[in-house]
C-alpha positions, 0 to 999 in steps of 0.5 A: 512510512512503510512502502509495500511493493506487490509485484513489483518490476525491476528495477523500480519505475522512475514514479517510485524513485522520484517519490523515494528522492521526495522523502529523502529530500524532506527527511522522512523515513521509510522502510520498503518491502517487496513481495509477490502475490496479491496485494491484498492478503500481502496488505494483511500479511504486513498489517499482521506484523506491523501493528503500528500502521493506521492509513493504507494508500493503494494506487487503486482499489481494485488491485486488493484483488478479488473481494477487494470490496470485502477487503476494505470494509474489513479493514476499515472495520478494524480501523484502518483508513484507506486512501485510493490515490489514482481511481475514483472506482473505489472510496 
């Protein structure tokens, strides 16, 4: 599981740690990154030089940035499956 951080604040917020413990605890592998910019060119960026990723999850759909419509319909176009695990404003 790649986990991609955009922006994020340091050190990390304890959500992430507990979610980081959870898979340690269950024996899944991840890999974290963190950039800055905005998530949705950071998304592209990543996807670009990790081909094997399939599922996207995002807290929100509106934080892909501007377009963030365009985005995900692209994306999905070319087969990726987003899940928006805290809105219900985007699909």
């Amino acid at each position: 599981m790649d986990i991609l951080l955009a922006n994020a604040p340091r050190p990390p917020e304890a959500l992430l740690h507990m979610l980081l413990i959870g898979l340690e605890g269950r024996g899944v592998d991840y890999r974290l990154f963190s950039a800055t910019g905005e998530l949705g060119g950071l998304i592209a960026q990543h996807l670009r030089r990790h081909r094997s990723i399939s599922q996207i999850m995002v807290a929100s759909m509106p934080s892909l940035g501007d377009g963030w419509q365009v985005k995900v319909a692209n994306l999905r176009y070319q087969g990726y499956r987003f899940c928006n695990l805290l809105d219900s404003g985007g699909h």
